[in-house]
N, C-alpha and C positions, 0 to 999 in steps of 0.2 A: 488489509485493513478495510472495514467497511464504515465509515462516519454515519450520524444518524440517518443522516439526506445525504441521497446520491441522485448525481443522474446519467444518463449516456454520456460517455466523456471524450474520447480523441478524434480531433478530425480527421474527415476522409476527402477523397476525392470528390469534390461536392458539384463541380459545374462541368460543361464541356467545353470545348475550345470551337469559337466561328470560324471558319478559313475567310480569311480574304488577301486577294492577289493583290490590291493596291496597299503601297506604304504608307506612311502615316504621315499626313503634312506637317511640316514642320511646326508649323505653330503648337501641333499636337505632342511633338516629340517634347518641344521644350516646355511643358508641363511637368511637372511631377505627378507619380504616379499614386491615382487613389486606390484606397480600399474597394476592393470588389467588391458587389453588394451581392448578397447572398442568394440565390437563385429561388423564384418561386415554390417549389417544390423538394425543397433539399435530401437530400441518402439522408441515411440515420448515421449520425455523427460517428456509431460506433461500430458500424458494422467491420471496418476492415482492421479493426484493433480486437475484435472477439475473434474474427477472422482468421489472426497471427496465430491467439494465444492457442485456437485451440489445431491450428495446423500445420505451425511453423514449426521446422525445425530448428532453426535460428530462436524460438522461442526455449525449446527443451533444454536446447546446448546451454542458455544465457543462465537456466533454472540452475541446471547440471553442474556446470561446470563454478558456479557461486557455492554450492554447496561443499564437493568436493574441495575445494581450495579454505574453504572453512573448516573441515575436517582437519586440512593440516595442521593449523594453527592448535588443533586444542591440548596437545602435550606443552605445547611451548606457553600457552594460557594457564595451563595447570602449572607446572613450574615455577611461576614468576608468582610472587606470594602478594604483590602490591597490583597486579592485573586486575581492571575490574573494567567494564561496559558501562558504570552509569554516570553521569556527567556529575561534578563533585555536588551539582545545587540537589539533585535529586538521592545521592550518598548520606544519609543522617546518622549513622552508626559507622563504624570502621569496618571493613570487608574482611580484612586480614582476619584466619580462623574458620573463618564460616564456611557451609558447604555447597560445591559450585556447582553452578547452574546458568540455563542458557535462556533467554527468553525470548519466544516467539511469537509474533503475531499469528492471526489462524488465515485469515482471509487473502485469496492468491499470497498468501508466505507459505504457509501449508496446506491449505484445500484450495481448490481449483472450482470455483465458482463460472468457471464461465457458459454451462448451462443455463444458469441463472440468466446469466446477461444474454446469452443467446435468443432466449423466449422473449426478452425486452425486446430486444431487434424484429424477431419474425411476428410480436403483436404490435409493435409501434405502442409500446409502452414506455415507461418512466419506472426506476426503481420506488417499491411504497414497501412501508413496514408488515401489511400483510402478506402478500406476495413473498416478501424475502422471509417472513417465518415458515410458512409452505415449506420452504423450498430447505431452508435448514433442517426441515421434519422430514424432508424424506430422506437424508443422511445417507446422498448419493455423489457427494462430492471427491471426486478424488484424488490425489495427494499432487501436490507440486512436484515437479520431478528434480531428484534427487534428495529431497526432505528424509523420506524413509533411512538411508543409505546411512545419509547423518546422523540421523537421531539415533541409530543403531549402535555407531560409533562414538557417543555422548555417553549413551546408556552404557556403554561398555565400560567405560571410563569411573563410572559413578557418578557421571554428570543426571541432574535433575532438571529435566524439561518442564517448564513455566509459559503458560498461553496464554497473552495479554490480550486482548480483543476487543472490538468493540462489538461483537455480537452481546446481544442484551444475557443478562443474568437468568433470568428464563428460561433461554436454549443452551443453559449450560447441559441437561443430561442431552440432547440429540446432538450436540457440538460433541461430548465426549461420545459417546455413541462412534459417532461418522469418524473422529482419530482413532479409536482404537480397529474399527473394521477396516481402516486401511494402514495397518499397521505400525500407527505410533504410539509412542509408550506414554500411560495415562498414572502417574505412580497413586495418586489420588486425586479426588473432586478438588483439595484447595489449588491444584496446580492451576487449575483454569481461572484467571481474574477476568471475568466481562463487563460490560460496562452498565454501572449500577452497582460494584463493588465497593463497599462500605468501608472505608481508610479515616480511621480515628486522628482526627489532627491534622486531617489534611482537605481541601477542600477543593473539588475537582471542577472546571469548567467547560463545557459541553461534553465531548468524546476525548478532550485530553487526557494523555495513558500517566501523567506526571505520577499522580498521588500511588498508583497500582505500581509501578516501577520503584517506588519506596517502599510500598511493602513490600514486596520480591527481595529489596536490598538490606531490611529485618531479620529475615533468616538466611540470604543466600550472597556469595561473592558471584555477582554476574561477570562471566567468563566472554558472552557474546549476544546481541540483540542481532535477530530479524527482522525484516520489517518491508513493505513494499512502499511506503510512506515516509517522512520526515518525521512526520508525529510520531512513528514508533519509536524513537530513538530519544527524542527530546520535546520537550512541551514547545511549541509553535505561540510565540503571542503575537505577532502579527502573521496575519495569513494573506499577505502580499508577493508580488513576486519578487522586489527587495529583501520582506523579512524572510523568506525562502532561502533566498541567496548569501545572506547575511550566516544563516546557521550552517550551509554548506559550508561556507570560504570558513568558517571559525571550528569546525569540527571536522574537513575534510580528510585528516590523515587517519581520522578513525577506522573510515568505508575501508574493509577487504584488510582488518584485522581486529575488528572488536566491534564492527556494525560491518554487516550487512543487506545490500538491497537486492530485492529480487524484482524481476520486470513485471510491470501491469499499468499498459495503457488503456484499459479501459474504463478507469473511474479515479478519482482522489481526492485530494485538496487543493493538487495542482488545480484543478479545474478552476472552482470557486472563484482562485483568487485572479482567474484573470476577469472577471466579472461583480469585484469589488465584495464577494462573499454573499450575495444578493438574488436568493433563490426566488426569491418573488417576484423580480423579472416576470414577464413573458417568455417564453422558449425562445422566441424567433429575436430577442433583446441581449439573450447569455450567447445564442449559435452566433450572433452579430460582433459580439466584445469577442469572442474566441477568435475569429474573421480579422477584427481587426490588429487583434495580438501578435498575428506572423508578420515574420517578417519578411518584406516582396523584394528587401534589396536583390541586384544581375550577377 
């Protein structure tokens, strides 16, 4: 999922350690311990989370093995006639009847943006909306690993793949473009909803997918949602790390049968909200709330 602003997002290893041979006086130990202050010259927050995505193995198996384990479920989703994925507030017609389908975010859920975020790291950049149209235009992104596999096994089924996104409405022909060159099935232009998608009756607020996730539920019984995000799954209205948690612990038994997540630490909404959603900060003000955010308990 890509929100409209983004920026470099998971910490790294940001300072080095002093050696020193003496212990700490006492009066020093019985302190509690402060937040670290962020080192003059800090790494780029995101280098060793682009890092993973694009060289870990631990990252392909997490991709891999999410998919695959989704594939099982879809005879047993097909089956059950009252199965649906969309949480009842966003359900405005009966599912029962309709023809099933799967909805997927595009951004690390299906394309692997992390070139993108790469050239942020080696410029000492910031993601910006023209940069990241560039970079959709070149429709070199390629596929999350295991997506293909699935979607293959969807499409076999008769299942209808559905692309919620918030890449803008604009880069729907290069967004469809780059699915179909890396082999996912494109059954038509409407399957793509991006964001600036026109929903009669319904009234969307910034990148939330709510109102697009009711159209999809118009014509189709949603069998399963992807999503690398919370927001793909359900509309977010507070974007705290309470309201966060709040939608976890209430929708939990969904994950890894009717929602799934795929991994991507290197951008979200997780970020924002430990920074009160306040991009107008100074850089060195959001790297600081992040700093403060961990936790140092022994």
């Amino acid at each position: 999922m890509r929100p409209l602003v983004l920026a470099t997002c998971l910490l790294t290893a940001l300072s080095a350690c002093k050696r020193t041979d003496a212990p700490p006086t006492p009066a020093a130990a019985d302190k509690p311990a402060a937040t670290p202050a962020a080192p003059a010259n800090p790494a780029n927050d995101n280098l060793n989370a682009v890092a993973w995505v694009q060289t870990s193995v631990e990252y392909r198996a997490l991709s891999e093995q999410t998919y695959r384990a989704a594939a099982e479920y879809l005879d047993k989703a097909l089956k059950e006639k009252n199965w649906d994925a969309l949480v009842p507030e966003e359900r405005g017609n009966a599912a029962t009847g309709l023809k099933p389908a799967v909805v997927l975010d595009v951004d690390e859920t299906v394309l692997d943006n992390s070139p993108y975020q790469a050239r942020l790291v080696r410029d000492g950049a910031s993601y910006d909306e023209v940069t990241w149209d560039q970079w959709v235009a070149e429709k070199k992104a390629k596929p999350v690993p295991g997506v293909v596999d699935f979607a293959r096994a969807a499409t076999a089924r008769g299942i209808t793949l559905l692309y919620v996104s918030n890449r803008a409405v604009h880069l729907q022909a290069a967004t469809i473009a780059n699915l179909k060159a890396v082999g996912l099935p494109v059954a038509s232009d409407k399957v793509f909803l991006g964001l600036g998608t026109v929903v009669e009756g319904c009234e969307q607020h910034g990148s939330e997918k709510n109102c697009r996730r009711r159209l999809a539920g118009q014509e189709y019984r949603v069998l399963m949602q992807f999503g690398d995000q919370i927001g793909d799954f359900v509309q977010v209205t507070a974007n705290t790390r309470q309201g966060r948690d709040q939608l976890y612990d209430e929708y939990n038994d969904w994950f890894g049968e009717r929602w799934w997540m795929l991994p991507n630490p290197t951008y979200g909404s997780w970020e924002p909200a430990l920074f009160n959603n306040d991009w107008a900060q100074p850089a060195a003000a959001r790297h600081q709330a992040k700093r403060d955010a961990l936790d140092y308990a022994p």
